[in-house]
MMTF fields as JSON, N, C-alpha, C and O atoms, coordinates in Angstrom:
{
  "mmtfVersion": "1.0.0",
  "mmtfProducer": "UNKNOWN",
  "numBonds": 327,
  "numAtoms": 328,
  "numGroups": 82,
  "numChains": 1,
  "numModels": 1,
  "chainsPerModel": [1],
  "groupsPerChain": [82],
  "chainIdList": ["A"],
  "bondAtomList": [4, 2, 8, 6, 12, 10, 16, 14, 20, 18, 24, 22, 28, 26, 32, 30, 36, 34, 40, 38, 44, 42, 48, 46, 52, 50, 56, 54, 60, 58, 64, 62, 68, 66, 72, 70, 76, 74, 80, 78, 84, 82, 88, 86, 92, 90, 96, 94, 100, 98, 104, 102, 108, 106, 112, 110, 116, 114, 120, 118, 124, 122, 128, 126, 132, 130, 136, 134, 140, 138, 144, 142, 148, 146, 152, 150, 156, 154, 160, 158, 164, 162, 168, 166, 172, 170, 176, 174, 180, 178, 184, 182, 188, 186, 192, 190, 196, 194, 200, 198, 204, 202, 208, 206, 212, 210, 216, 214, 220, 218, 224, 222, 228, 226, 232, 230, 236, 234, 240, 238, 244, 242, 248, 246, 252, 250, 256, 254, 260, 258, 264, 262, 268, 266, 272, 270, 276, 274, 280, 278, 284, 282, 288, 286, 292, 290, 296, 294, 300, 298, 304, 302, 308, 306, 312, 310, 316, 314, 320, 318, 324, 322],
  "bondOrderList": [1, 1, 1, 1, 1, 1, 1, 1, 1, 1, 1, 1, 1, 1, 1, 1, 1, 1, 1, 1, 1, 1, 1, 1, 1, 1, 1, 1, 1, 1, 1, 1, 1, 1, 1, 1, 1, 1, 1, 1, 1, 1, 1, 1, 1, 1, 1, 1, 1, 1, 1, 1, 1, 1, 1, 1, 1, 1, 1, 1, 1, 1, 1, 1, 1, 1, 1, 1, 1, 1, 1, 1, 1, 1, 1, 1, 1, 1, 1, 1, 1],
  "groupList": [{"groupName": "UNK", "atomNameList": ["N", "CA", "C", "O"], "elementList": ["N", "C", "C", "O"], "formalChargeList": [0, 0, 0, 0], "bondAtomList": [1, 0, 2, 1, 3, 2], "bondOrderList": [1, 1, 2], "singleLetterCode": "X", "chemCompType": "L-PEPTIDE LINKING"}],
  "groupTypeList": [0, 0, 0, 0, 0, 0, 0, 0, 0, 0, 0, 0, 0, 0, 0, 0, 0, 0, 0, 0, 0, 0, 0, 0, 0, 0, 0, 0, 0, 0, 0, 0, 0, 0, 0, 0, 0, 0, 0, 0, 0, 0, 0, 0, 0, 0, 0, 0, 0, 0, 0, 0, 0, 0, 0, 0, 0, 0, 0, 0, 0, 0, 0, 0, 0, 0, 0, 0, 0, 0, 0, 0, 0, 0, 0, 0, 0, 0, 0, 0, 0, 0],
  "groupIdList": [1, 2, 3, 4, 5, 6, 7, 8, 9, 10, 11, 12, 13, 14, 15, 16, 17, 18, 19, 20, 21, 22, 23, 24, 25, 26, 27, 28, 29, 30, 31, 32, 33, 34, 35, 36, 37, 38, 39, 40, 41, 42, 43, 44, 45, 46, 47, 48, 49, 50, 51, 52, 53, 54, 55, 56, 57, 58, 59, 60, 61, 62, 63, 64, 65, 66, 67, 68, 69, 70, 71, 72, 73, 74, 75, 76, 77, 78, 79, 80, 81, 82],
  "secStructList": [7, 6, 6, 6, 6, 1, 1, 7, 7, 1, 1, 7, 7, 6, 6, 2, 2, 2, 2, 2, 2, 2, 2, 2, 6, 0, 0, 0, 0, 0, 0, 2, 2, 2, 0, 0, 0, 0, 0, 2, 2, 2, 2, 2, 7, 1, 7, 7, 7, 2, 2, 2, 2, 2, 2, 2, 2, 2, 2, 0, 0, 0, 0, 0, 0, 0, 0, 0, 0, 6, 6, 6, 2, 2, 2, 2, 2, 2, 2, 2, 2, 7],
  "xCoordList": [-91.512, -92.542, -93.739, -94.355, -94.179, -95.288, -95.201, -96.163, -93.789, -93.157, -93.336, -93.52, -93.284, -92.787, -94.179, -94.599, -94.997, -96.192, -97.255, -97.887, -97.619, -98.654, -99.013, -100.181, -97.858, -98.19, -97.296, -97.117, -96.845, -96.053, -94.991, -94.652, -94.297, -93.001, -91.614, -91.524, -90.798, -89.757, -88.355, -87.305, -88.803, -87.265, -87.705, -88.582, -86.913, -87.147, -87.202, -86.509, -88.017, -87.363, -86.452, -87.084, -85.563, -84.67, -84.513, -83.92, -85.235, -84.998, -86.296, -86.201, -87.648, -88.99, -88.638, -89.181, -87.973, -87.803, -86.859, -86.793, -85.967, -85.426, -86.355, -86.451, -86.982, -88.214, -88.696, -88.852, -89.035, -90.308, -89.413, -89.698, -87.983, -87.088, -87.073, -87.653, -86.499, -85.903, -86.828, -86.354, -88.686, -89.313, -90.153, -90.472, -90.349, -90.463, -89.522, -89.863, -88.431, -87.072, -87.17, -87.249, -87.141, -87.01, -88.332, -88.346, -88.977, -90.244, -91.418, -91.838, -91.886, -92.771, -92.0, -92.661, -90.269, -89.916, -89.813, -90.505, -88.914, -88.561, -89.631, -90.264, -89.837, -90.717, -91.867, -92.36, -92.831, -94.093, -94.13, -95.02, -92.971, -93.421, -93.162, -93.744, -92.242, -92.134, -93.709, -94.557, -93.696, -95.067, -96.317, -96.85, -96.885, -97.557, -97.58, -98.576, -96.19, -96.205, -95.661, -95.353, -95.495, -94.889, -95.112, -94.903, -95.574, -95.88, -97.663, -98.494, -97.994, -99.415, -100.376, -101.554, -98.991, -99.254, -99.207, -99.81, -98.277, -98.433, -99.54, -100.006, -99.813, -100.784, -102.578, -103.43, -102.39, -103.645, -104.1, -105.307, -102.681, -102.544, -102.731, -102.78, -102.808, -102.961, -104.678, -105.133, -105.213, -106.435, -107.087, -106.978, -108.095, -108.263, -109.306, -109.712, -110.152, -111.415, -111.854, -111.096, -113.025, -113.275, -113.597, -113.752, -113.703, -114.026, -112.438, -111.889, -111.846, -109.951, -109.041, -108.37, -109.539, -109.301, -109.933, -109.125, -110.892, -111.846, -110.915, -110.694, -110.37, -109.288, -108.098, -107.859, -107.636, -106.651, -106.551, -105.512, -107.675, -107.667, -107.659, -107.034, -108.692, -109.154, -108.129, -108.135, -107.029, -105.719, -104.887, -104.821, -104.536, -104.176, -104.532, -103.712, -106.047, -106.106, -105.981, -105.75, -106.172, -106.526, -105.115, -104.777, -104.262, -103.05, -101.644, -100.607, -101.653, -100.24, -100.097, -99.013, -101.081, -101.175, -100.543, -99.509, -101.821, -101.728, -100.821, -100.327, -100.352, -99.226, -97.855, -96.868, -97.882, -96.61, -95.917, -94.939, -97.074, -97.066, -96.726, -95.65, -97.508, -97.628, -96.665, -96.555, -96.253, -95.119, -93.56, -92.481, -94.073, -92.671, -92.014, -90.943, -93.036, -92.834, -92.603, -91.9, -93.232, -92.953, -91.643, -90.827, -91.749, -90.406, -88.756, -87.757, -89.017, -88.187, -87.968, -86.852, -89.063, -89.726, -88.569, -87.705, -89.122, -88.577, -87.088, -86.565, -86.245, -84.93, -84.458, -83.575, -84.913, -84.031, -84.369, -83.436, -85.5, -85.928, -85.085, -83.994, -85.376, -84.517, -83.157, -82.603],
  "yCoordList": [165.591, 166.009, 166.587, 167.544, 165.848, 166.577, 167.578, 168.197, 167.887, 169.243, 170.322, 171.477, 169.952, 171.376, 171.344, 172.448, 170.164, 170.653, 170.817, 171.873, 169.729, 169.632, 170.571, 170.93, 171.104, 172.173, 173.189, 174.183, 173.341, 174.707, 175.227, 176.363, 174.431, 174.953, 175.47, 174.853, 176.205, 176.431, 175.856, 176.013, 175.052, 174.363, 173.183, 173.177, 171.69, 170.874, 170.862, 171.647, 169.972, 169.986, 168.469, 167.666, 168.249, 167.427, 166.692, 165.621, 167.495, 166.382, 165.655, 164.72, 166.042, 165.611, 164.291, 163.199, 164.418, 163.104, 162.397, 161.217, 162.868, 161.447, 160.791, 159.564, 161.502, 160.726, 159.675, 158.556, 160.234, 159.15, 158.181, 156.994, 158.68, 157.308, 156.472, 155.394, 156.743, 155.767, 155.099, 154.205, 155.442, 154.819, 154.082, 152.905, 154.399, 153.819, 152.229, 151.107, 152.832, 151.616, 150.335, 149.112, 150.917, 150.11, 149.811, 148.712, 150.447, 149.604, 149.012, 147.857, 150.468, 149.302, 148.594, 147.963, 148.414, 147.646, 146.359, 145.473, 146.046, 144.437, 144.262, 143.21, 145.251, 144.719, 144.467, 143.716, 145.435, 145.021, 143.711, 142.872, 143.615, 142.214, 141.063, 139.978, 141.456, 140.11, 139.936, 139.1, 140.774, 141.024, 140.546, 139.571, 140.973, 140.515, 139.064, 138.387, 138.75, 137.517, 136.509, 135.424, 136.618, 135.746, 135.849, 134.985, 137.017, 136.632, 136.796, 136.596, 137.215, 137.373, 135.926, 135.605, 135.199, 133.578, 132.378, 131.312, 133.041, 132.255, 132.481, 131.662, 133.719, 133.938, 133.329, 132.666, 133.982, 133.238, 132.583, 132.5, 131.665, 130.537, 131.341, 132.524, 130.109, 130.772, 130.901, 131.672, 130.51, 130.672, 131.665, 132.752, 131.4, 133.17, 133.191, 133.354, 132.874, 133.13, 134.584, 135.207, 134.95, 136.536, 136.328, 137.434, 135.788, 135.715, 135.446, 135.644, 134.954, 135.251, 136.737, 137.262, 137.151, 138.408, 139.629, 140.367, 139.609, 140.181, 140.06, 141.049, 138.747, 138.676, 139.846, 140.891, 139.165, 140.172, 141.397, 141.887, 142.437, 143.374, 144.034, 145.031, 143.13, 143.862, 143.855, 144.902, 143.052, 142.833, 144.106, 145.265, 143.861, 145.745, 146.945, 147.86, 147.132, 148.068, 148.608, 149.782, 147.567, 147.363, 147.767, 148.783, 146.428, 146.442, 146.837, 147.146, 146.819, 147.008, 148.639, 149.219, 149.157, 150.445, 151.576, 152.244, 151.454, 152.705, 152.223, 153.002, 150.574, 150.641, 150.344, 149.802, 150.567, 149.964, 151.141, 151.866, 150.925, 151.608, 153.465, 154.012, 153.911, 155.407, 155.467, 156.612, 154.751, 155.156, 155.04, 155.284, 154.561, 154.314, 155.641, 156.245, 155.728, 157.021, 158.315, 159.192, 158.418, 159.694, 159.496, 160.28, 158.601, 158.557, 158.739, 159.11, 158.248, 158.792, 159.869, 160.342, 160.563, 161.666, 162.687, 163.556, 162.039, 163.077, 162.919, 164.032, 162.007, 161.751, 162.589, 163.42, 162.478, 163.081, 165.053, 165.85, 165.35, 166.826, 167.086, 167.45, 166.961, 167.24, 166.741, 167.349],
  "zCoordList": [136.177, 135.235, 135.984, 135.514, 137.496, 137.829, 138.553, 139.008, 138.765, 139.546, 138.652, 139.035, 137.4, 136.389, 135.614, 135.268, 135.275, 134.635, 135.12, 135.085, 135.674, 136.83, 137.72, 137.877, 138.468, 139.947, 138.971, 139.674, 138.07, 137.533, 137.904, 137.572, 138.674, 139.373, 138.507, 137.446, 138.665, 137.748, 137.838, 137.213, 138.972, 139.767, 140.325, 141.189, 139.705, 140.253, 142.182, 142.83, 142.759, 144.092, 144.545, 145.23, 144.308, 144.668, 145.598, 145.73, 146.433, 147.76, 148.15, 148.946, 147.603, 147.734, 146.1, 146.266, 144.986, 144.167, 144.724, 144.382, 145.634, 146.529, 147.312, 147.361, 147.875, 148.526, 147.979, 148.468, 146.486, 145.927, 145.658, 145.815, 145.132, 144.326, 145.416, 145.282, 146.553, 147.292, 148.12, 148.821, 148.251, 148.827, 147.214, 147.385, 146.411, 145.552, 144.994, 144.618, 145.18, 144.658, 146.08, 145.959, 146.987, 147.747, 148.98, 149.534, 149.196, 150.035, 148.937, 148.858, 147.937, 146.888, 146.049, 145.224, 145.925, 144.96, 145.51, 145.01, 146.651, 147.197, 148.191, 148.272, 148.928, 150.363, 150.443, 151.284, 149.026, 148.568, 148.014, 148.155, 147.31, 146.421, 147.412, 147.418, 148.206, 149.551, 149.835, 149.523, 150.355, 151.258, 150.483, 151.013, 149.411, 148.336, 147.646, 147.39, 147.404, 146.787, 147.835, 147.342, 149.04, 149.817, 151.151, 152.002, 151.306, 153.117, 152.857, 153.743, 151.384, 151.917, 151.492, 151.643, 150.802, 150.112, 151.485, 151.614, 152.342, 153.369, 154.464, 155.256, 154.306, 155.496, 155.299, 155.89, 154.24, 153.23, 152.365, 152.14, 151.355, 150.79, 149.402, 149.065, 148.788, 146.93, 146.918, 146.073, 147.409, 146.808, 146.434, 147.001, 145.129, 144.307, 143.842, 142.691, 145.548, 145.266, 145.993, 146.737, 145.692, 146.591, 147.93, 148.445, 148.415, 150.052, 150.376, 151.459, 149.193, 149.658, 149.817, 150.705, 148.07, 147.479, 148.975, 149.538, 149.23, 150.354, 151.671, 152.371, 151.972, 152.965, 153.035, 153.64, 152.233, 151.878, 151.74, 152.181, 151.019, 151.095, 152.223, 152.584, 152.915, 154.212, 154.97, 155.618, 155.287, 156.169, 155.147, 155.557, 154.354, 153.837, 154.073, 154.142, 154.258, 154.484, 156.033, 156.323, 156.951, 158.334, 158.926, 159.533, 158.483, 159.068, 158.046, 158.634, 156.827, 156.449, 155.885, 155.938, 155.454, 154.649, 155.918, 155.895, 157.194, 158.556, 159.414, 160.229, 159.39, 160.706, 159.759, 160.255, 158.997, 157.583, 157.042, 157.222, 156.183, 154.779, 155.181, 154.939, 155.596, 155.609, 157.283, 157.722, 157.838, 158.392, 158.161, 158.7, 157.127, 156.629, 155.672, 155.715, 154.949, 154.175, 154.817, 154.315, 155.98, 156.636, 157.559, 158.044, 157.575, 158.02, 157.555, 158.172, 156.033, 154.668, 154.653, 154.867, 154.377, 154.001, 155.507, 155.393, 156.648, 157.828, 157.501, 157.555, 157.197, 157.499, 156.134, 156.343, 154.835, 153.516, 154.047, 154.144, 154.246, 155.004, 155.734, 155.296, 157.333, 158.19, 158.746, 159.662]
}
């Protein structure tokens, strides 16, 4: 949908929605929620206060998003491409 309305294109691109499916289905589907509900419960417990919430974010943005997250995708991204 945002291939054909959004940017106006006349032809899906097929190999850029494998991208999204398969990093979608599988790193934000099982590995986020590991990560989120279970490794980030152990690292920093249940507690759900903001100097917790504040924890956490900050270890996301620090460490899982730039050494994780966005290498993982380009890395998808490089293997379905080339």
């Amino acid at each position: 949908i945002s291939q054909r309305i959004v940017e106006g294109r006349s032809e899906t691109d097929w190999k850029r929605t494998a991208v999204f499916a398969f990093y979608g289905g599988w790193y934000c589907g099982w590995f986020q929620h590991a990560l989120y509900n279970v490794g980030y419960a152990r690292l920093f417990g249940l507690d759900t206060s903001i100097k917790n919430a504040l924890r956490k974010v900050a270890f996301d943005c620090v460490f899982h998003v730039p050494l994780i997250c966005f290498p993982v995708y380009y890395a998808y991204k490089h293997t379905v491409y080339d």
